[in-house]
N, C-alpha and C positions, 0 to 999 in steps of 0.2 A: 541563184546568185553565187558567184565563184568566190571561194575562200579568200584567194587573193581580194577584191571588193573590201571584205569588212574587215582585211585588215588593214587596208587602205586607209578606213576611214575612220581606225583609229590615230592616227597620224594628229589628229588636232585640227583646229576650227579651221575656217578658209573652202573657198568654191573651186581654187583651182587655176584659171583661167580667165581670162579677161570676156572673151567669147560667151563664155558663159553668167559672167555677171551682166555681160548686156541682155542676155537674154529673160534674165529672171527680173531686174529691176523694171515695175511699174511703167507701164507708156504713155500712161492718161494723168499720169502725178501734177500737181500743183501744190503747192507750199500754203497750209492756213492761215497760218502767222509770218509777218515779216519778219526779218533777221533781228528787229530791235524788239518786237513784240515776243520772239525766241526768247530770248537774253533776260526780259524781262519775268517769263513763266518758268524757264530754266531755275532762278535763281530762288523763285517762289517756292520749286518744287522742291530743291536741296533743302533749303532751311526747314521746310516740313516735315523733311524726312528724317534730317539730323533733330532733330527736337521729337521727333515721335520714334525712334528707336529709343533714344535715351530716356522715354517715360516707359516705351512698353517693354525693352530688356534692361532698364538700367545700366545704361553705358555711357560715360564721362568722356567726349572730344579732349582727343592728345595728339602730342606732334609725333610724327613719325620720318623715319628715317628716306632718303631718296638714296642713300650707297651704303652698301655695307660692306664689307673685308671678305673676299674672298671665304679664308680660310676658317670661318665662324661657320659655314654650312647656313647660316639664316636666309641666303636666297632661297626666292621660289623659284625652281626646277620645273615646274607647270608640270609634267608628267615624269615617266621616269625612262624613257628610251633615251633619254638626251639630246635630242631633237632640238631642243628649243635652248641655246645659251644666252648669259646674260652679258651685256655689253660691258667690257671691261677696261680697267688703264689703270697707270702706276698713279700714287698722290703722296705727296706730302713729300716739299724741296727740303733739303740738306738731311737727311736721314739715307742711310746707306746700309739693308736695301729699305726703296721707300713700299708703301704700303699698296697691297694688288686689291683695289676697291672693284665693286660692281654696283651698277646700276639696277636697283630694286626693280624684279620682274612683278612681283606682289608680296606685302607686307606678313602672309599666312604664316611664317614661322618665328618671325621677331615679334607680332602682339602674344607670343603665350609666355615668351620673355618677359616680356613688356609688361603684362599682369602682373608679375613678380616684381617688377621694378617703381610700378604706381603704387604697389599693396594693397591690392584688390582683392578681397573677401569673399568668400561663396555668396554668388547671388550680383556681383558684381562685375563692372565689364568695360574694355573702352572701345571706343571707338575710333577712325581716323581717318583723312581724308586727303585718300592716299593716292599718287602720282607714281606711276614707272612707265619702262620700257621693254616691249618688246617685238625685238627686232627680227625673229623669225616669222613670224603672221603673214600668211597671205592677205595683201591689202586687199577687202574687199566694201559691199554696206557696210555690214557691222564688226569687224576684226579691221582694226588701226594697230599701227607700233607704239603708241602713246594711247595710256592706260590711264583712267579715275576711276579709283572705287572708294567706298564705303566699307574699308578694312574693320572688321568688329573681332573684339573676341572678350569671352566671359569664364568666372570662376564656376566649375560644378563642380556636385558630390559623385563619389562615386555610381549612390543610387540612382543619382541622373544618365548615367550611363546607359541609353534605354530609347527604344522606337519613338514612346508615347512624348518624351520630354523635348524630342529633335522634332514630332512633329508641331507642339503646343509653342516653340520657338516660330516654326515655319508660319505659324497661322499669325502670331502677331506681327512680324514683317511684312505677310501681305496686307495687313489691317493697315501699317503703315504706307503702302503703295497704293492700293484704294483708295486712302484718303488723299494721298496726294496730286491721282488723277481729277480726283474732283474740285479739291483747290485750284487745279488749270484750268478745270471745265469751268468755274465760278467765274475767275479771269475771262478767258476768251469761249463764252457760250456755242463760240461757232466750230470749238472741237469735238462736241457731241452731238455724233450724226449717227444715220441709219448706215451710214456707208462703212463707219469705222466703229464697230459696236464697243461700250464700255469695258473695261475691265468683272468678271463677277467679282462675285462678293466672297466667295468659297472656294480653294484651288481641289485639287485632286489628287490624292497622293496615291500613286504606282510603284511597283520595282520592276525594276530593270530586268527582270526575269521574267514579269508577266507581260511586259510588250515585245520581249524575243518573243514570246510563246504568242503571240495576237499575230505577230509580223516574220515570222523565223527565218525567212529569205530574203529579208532586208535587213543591208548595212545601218550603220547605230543612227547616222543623220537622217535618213529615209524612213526610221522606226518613229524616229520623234515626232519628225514633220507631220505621219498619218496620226499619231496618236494626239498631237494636240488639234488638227482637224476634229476629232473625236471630242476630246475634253480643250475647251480652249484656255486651260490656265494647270498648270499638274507641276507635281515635287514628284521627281524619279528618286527613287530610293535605292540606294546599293549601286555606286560608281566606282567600281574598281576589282572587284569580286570576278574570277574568271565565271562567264553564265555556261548555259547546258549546249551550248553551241562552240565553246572554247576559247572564246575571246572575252574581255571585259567588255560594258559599255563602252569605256572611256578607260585610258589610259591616264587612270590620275595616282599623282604621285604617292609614294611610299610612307612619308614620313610627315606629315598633318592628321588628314583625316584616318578614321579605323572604317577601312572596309571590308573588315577580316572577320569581324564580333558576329557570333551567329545570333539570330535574331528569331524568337518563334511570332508567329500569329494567332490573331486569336482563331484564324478557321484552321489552325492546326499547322500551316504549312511553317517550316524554317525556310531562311536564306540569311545573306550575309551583308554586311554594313549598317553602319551608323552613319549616313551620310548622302549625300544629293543635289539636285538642281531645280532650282526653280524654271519652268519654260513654258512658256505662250505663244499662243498663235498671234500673228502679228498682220492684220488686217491690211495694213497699206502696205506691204513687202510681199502677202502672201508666203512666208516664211514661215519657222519655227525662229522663237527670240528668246535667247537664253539672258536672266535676269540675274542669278546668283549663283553663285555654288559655296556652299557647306558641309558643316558635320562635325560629329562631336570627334575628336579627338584621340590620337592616338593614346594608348597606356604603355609604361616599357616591355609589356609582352605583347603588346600589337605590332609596336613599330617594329621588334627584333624578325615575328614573322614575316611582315612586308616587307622588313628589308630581304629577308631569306627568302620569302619569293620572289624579289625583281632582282637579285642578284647582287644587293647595293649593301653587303657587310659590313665595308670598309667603313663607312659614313658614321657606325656607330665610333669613331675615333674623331667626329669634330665637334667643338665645343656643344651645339646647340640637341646635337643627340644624346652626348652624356649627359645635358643637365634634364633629361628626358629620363634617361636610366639609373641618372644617380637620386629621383625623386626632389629636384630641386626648382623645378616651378608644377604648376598647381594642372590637376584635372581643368579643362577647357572646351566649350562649344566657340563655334567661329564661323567665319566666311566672309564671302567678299561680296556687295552688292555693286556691280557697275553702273556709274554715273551716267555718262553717255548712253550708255544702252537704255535707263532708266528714260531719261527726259525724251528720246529716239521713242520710244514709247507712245510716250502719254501726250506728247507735243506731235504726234501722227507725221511723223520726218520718215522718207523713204531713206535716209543717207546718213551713217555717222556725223562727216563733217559739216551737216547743216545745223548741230551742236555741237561741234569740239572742234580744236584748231591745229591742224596736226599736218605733215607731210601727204601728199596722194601723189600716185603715177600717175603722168601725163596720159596713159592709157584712158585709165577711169576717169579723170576731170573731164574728157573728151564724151565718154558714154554718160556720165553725168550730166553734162549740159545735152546732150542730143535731147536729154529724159529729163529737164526742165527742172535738174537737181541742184543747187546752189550750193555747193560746198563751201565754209569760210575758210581764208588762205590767211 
């Protein structure tokens, strides 16, 4: 595999081409549930899920922001090549100058704000049910420009700072996502078949250094895809850490997660981060389907290294990095679980938009209907 490849595909989600998404989406697809029978399981399944985060991490439903001010640094960057901007415009009539607002890519660095601002305690956390844009994404199945997620974030201790405590977080998110498929299956019995096998009961957590080394001449998409063939439900551990090939997994941003924090194991081995994704094999896509991404949280000597590895110094000069450096909001685990991708799941939908309602290229609505996809407009 040529260097150039995987660093291709670190570039961020998306298939590419149009050509190519026809050829990966399902030929023999038929829809279980009708579009009002969707809507109905949809709504079953959020309410589950929002009510069963909040008993098993303690996390309190708050409003969250849809723009923020530029110059606060609280967007989310999605990665750190700059690849991805966030939609912007001037607001607020008779002020001169008026204010340079953006439209919330994802909530990841305004909830640890936010914890300061609710007075959230160790052990304590919110939650939000959070709406953005974005508008660099290859539209394809599962990457839309209109984003829902399940923005979380919570108060730790220091000594939480640790493998054991990111993975005992991971296990109770997915206790809350098993249940919730089962809630659907209760609903409509006819989503569990031999064809679309269940969710397990148990994920599998890997680092991202052990599936270079399984896969070493496959790009990071192509790593994933065979590894959940393999395990069909897995937490990748360490998203950001350059691995023994030179490249990171995933180009994820600087200033959230700690991808830096050396981590020993118990078989002895070290590697690096606090942080990862939840991903599964996705039976009716035949895909890899990526469900969250996490991680415990940057410290002010994490973030200064990330920034000093990706080049991004300057940043510690806007608000939301000094209150980082000046110790002025709290240690924090977090992540984002997506909505759509969630119910695209567990409602066996070959198609984002046969759960979300969002702009598509006339390209894709066209390979869509060939493929007996029903997207709602």
């Amino acid at each position: 595999m040529a260097k150039s490849d995987k660093k291709a595909d670190l570039a961020g989600p998306g298939i590419s081409t149009y050509p190519e998404v026809a050829k990966i989406l399902p030929k023999d697809y038929s829809s279980i549930l009708t579009p009002m029978q969707t809507m109905k399981a949809l709504y079953a399944i959020k309410h589950h899920i929002e009510v069963g985060l909040a008993k098993e991490l303690n996390l309190q439903l708050v409003q969250v922001p849809l723009i923020v001010e530029r110059e606060s640094g609280m967007n989310d960057m999605l990665d750190r090549d700059g690849s991805r901007t966030p939609v912007e415009f001037p607001c607020g009539l008779g002020i001169d100058p008026r204010m340079n607002a953006q439209v919330v890519q994802a909530a990841t660095k305004w909830k640890r704000w936010a914890l300061k601002q609710y007075g959230c305690k160790v052990g304590e956390g919110i939650n939000t049910d959070m709406r953005a844009v974005r508008k660099d994404y290859f539209l394809d199945h599962d990457h839309s420009s209109y984003v829902d997620q399940w923005d979380w974030e919570k108060v730790i201790r220091a000594e939480d700072r640790n493998l054991e405590y990111l993975k005992k977080t991971v296990r109770k998110i997915w206790k809350v996502l098993v249940g919730a498929e089962k809630l659907a299956q209760d609903m409509y019995p006819k989503l569990k078949s031999k064809k679309y096998p269940s969710l397990p009961e148990e994920l599998v957590f890997i680092h991202a250094e052990e599936i270079l080394e399984k896969y070493p001449d496959l790009p990071r998409k192509q790593r994933e895809t065979k590894i959940v063939q393999e395990y069909p439900a897995i937490f990748i551990i360490g998203i950001g850490w350059t691995l023994a090939d030179g490249y990171p997994h995933e180009m994820r941003a600087a200033d959230y997660d700690d991808w830096v924090t050396e981590v020993k194991h118990r078989n002895g081995r070290t590697t690096h981060g606090l942080n990862g994704d939840i991903l599964v094999w996705n039976p009716v896509t035949q895909r890899r389907h990526e469900l969250t991404s996490m991680g415990i949280r940057v410290t002010k000597e994490t973030l200064k290294l990330q920034l000093k590895m990706s080049g991004q110094l300057d940043s510690l000069k806007l608000p939301y990095h000094k209150m980082i450096m000046n110790d002025e909001v709290p240690l924090s685990i977090g992540g984002g679980i997506g909505q759509s991708r969630t119910y695209m799941l567990l409602l066996k939908k070959a198609h984002l938009g046969e759960v979300s309602v969002t702009v598509w290229p006339k390209q894709l609505r066209e390979i869509c209907r060939k493929r007996n996809i029903h997207v709602l407009q």
